[in-house]
C-alpha positions in Angstrom: 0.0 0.0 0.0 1.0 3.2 -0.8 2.4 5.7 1.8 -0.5 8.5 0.3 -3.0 6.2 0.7 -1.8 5.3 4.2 -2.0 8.6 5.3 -4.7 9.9 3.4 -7.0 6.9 5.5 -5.5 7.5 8.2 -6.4 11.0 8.0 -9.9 10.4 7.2 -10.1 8.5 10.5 -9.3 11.0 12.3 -11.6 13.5 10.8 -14.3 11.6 11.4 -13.1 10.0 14.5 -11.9 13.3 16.5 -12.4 16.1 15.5 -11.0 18.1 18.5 -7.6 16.5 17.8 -8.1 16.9 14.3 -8.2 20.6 14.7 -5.1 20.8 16.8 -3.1 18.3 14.3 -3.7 21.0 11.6 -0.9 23.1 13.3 1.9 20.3 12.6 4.2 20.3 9.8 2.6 18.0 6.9 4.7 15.1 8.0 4.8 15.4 11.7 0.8 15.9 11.0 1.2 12.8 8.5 2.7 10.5 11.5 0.6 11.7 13.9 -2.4 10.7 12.1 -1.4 7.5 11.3 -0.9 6.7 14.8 -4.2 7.9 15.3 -5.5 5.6 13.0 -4.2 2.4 14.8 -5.1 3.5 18.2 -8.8 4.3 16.7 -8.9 1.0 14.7 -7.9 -1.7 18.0 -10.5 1.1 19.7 -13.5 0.4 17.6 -12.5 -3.4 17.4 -12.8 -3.9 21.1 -15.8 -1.6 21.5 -18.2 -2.6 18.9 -18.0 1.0 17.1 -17.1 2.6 14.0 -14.8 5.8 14.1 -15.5 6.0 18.0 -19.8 6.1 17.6 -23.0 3.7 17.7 -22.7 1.0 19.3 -22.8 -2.9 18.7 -25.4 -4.0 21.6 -23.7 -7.7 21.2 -19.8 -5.9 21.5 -18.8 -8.6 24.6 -19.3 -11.5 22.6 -16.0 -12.4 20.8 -14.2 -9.8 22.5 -10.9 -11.4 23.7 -11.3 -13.4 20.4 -10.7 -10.1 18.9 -8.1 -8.5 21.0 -6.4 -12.0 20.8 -6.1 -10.8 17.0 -5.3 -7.1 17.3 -1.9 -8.6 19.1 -1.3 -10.5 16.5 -1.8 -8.4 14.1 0.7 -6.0 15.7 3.1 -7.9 16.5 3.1 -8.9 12.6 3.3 -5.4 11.7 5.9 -4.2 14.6 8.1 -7.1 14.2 8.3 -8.3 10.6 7.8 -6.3 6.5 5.1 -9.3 5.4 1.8 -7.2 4.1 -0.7 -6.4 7.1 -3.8 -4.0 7.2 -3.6 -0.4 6.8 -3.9 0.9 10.6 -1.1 -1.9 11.1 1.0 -0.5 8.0 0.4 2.9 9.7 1.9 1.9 13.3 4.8 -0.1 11.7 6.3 2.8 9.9 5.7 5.5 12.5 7.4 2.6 15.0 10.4 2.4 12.6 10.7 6.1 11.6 10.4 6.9 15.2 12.0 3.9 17.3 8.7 3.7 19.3 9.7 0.7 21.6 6.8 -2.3 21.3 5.8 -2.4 24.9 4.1 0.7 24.0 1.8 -1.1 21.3 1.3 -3.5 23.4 0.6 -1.3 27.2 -2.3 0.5 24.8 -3.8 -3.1 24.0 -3.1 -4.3 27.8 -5.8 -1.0 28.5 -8.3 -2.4 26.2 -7.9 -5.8 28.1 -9.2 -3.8 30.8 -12.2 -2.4 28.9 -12.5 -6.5 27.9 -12.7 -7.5 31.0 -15.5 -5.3 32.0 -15.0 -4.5 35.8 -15.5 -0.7 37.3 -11.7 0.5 38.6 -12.1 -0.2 42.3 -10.3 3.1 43.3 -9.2 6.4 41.7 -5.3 4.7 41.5 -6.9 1.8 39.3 -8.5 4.8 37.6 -5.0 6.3 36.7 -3.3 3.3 35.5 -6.3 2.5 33.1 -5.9 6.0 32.5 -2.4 5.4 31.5 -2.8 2.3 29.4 -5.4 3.4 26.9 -4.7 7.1 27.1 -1.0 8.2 28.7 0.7 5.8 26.7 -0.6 7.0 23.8 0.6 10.7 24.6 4.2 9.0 25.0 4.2 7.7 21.6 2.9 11.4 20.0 6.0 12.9 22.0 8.3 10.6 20.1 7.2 11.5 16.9 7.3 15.3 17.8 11.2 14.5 19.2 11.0 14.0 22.4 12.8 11.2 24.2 14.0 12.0 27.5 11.7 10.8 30.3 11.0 13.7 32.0 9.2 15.3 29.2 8.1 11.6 28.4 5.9 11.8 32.0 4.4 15.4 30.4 2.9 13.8 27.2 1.7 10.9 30.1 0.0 13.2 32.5 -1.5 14.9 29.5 -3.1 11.8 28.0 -4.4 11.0 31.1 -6.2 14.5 31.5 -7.5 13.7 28.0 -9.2 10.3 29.5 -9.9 12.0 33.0 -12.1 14.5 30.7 -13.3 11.8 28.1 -15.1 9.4 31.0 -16.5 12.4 32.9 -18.0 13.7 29.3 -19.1 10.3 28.9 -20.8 8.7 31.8 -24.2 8.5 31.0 -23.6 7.0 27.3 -20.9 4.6 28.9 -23.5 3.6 31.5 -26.3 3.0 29.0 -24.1 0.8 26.9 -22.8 -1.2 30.3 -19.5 0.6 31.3 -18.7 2.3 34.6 -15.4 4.1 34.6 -16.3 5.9 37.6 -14.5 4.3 40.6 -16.6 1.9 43.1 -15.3 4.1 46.0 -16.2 7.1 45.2 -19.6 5.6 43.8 -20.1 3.9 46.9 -19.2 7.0 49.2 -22.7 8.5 46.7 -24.8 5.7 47.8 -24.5 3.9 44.3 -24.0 0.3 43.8 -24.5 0.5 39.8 -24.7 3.6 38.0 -28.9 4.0 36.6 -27.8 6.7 33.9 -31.6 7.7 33.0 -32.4 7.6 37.5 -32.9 11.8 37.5 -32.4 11.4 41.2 -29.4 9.8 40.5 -27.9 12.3 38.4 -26.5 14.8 40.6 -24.8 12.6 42.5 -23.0 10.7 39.4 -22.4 14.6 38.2 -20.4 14.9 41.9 -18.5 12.1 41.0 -17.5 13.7 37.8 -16.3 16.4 39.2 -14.1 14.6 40.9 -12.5 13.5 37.9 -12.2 16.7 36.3 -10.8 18.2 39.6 -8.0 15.5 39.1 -7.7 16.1 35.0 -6.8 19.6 36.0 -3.8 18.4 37.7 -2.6 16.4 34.8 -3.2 19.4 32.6 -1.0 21.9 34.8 1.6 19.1 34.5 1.4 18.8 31.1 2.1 22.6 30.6 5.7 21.9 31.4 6.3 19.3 28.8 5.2 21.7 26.1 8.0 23.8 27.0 10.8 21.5 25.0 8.9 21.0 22.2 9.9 22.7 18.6 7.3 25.7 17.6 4.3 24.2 15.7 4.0 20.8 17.4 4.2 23.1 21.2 1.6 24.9 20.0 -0.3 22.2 18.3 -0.2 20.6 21.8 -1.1 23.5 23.4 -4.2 23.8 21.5 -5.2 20.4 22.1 -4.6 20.6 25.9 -7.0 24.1 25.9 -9.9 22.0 23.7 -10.4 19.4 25.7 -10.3 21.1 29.1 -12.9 23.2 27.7 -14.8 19.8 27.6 -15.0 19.3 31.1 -15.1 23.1 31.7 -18.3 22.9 29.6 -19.5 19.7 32.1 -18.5 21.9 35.4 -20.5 24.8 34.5 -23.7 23.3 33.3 -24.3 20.4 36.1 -26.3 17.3 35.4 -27.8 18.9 32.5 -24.6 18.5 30.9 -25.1 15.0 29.6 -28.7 15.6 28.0 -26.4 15.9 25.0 -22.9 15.4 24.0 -20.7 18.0 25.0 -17.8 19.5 22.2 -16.6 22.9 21.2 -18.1 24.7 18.6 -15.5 25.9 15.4 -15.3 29.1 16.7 -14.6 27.9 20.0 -11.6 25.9 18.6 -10.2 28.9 16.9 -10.2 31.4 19.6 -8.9 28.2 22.1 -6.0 27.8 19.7 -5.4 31.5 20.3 -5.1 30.9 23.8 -2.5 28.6 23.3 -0.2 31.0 22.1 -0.1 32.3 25.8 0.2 29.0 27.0 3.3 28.1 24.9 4.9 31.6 26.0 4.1 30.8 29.4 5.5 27.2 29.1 8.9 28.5 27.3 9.2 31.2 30.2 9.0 28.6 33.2 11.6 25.9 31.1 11.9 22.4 31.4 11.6 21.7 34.8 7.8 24.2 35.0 5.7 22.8 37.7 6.9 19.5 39.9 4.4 16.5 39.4 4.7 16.1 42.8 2.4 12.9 43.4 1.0 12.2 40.2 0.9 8.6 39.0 3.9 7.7 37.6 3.9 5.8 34.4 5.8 2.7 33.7 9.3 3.1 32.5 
């Protein structure tokens, strides 16, 4: 397969798939923009696979059955691609060459499928630690592997593109919890479910809804954490790819900003940021990159934030 045709799919999933990523990937360089799509493209493919989706919507009511029948096959299928040159699908081409072109090591393939293990194996994280390192697997490690394409290798910025992909998640579950709950997923820890007076989550329960919309909060209390962090890592980052970043971190904060400010109401319909909204965020990140470049390297200390696996 051609490497046009690679990219050009790959950039039609994410498009279609996310479109608040898609705005921010518009900043890169053609073929910083190119590698970062195709990544995309895999981690959206071994998504939908798991999930029972297509380009991260609907959903398969039957998506358990057969499910670590088909994860079984997504590690094949990357192992194939990240380990040998015999032909594999197109998300798979994708990964392989941004792997080569960008020494991405395996286990980081591999933590992203470990996450969707999780999701497989259908169990609510106990506690807001288990949270994190779900967090990490399906969302942090994927924030390594961007940094690697935009240059970074050392781990300290390494733990900024983490902390950011978990904020990402952080703000993706809180956005999400009634459409998760409807199609049998809690992300929301049992603790802190428990300390609401909920055993399982009754998304369409009004009387339930402000106290799942507490628990929320919660999360997007923590996000905002991750996000400071995350301010620091933009800091050693070349021009367009800091502020690319930048705008990304600004977009989806506005998510759960969005969430905070209109309550339980929030989920009557699916929160996102209109066009306009994008643009004048992306202006704001101008400021943030400034800021980022003024503080240096070392910014803000992460303190006690969960700490990814080397």
């Amino acid at each position: 397969m051609s490497a046009d045709r690679i990219v050009a799919e790959s950039g039609e999933s994410i498009a279609k798939g996310s479109q608040s990523f898609a705005q921010a990937a518009r900043i890169f360089a053609p073929a910083m923009r190119a590698d970062c799509v195709m990544l995309y493209a895999w981690c959206r493919h071994c998504d939908d696979v798991i999930d029972g989706q297509v380009l991260g919507h609907g959903q398969d009511p039957r998506y358990r059955e057969g499910q670590a029948a088909r994860l079984a096959a997504l590690r094949d299928e990357t192992r194939a691609a990240l380990a040998g040159d015999a032909p594999v699908a197109a998300p798979f081409e994708a990964l392989r060459r941004v792997a080569r072109r960008h020494d991405i090591p395996a286990r980081h393939p591999e933590a992203l499928l470990d996450g969707f293990a999780m999701d497989a194996a259908g169990t609510a994280p106990a506690t807001l630690p288990d949270l994190l390192d779900y967090c990490y697997h399906v969302a942090g490690v994927v924030g390594v592997m961007m940094a690697r394409i935009m240059g970074a290798g050392d781990p300290a910025t390494l733990d900024r593109a983490s902390d950011l992909g978990l904020a990402f998640q952080l703000t993706n579950i809180a956005r999400d919890v009634v459409d998760d709950a409807r199609a049998g997923r809690v992300y929301l820890p049992r603790d802190l479910l428990a300390a609401e007076g909920i055993a399982v989550p009754a998304p369409d329960d009004p009387d339930q809804r402000a106290a799942l919309h507490r628990v929320a909060l919660r999360l997007l209390d923590l996000a905002d954490d991750y996000y400071d962090s995350a301010l620091a890592g933009i800091a050693v980052l070349p021009a367009r790819p800091a502020l690319a970043i930048a705008a990304a971190r600004r977009i989806y904060r506005a998510i759960g900003q969005k969430l905070r400010a209109a309550g339980p109401a929030g989920w009557d319909r699916r929160i996102s940021t209109s066009g306009g909204e994008k643009a004048a965020l992306i202006a704001l990140a101008v400021g943030d990159v400034l800021r980022a470049r003024a503080a240096g390297a070392g910014g803000r200390p992460r303190g006690n934030l969960y700490q990814r696996p080397a």
